[in-house]
C-alpha positions as CSV (number, residue, x, y, z in Angstrom):
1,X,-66.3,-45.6,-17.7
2,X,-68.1,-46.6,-15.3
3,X,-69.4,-50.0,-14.9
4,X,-73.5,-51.1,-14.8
5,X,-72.7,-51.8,-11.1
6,X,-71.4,-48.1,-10.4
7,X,-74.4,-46.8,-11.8
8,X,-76.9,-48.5,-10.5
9,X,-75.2,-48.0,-6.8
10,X,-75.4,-43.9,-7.5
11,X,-71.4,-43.3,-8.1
12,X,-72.7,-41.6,-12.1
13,X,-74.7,-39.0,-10.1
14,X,-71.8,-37.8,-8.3
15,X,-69.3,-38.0,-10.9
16,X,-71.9,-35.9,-13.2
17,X,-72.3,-33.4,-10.3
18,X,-68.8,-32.9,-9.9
19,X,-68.9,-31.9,-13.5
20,X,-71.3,-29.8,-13.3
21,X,-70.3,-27.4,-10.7
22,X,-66.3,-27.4,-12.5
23,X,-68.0,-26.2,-15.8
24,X,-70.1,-23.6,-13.9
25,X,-66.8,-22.2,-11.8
26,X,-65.0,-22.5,-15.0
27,X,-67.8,-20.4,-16.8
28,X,-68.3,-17.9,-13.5
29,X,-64.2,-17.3,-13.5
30,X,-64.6,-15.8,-17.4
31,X,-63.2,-18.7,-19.2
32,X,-64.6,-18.8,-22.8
33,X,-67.6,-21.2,-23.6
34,X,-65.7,-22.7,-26.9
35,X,-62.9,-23.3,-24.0
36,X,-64.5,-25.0,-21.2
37,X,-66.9,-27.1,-24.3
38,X,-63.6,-28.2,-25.6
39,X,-62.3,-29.2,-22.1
40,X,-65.7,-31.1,-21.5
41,X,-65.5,-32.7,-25.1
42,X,-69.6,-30.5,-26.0
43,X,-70.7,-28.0,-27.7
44,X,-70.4,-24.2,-27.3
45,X,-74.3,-24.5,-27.8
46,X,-74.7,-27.2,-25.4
47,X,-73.0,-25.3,-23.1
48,X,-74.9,-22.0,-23.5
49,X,-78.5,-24.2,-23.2
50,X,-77.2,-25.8,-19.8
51,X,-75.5,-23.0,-18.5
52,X,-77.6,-20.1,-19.3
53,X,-77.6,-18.0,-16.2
54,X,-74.0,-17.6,-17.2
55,X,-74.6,-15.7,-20.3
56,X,-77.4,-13.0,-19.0
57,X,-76.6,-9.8,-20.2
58,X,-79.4,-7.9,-17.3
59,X,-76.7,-5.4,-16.1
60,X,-75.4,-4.6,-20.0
61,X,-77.1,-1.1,-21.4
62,X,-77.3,-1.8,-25.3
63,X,-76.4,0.8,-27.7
64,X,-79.5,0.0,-30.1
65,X,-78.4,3.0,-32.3
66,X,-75.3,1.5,-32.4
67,X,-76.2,-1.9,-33.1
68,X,-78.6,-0.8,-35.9
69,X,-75.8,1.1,-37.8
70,X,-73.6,-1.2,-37.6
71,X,-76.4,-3.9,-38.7
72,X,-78.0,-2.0,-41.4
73,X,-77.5,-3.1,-45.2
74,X,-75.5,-1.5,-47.3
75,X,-77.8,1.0,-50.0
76,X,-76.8,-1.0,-53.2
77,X,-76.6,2.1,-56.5
């Protein structure tokens, strides 16, 4: 913790920056979101709202035949 006097001088800033750029190394070297949330003592979610250039799937082709088959409800008799 930092005290009122640390904060007010800046030293909070830095401290959250240095934060900031681990989680994104961690996140950019493949570690799991639930992992590097646990480390950091947040969410998964949290992570995936502040870190969502992280999780873009641009280069990914989806299979959307696939993904409705494997979606679609079962025909109930």
């Amino acid at each position: 913790m930092l005290s009122p006097d640390e904060v007010q001088a800046g030293l909070g800033e830095q401290v959250s920056s240095l934060r900031d750029s681990c989680l994104d190394r961690w996140l950019e070297a493949g570690v799991p979101a639930w992992g590097v949330a646990e480390w950091a003592g947040v969410s998964a979610s949290w992570i995936a709202l502040r870190y969502p250039h992280r999780f873009r799937l641009e280069d990914i082709e989806i299979d959307w035949e696939h993904l409705e088959e494997i979606l679609r409800l079962p025909d109930i008799p």
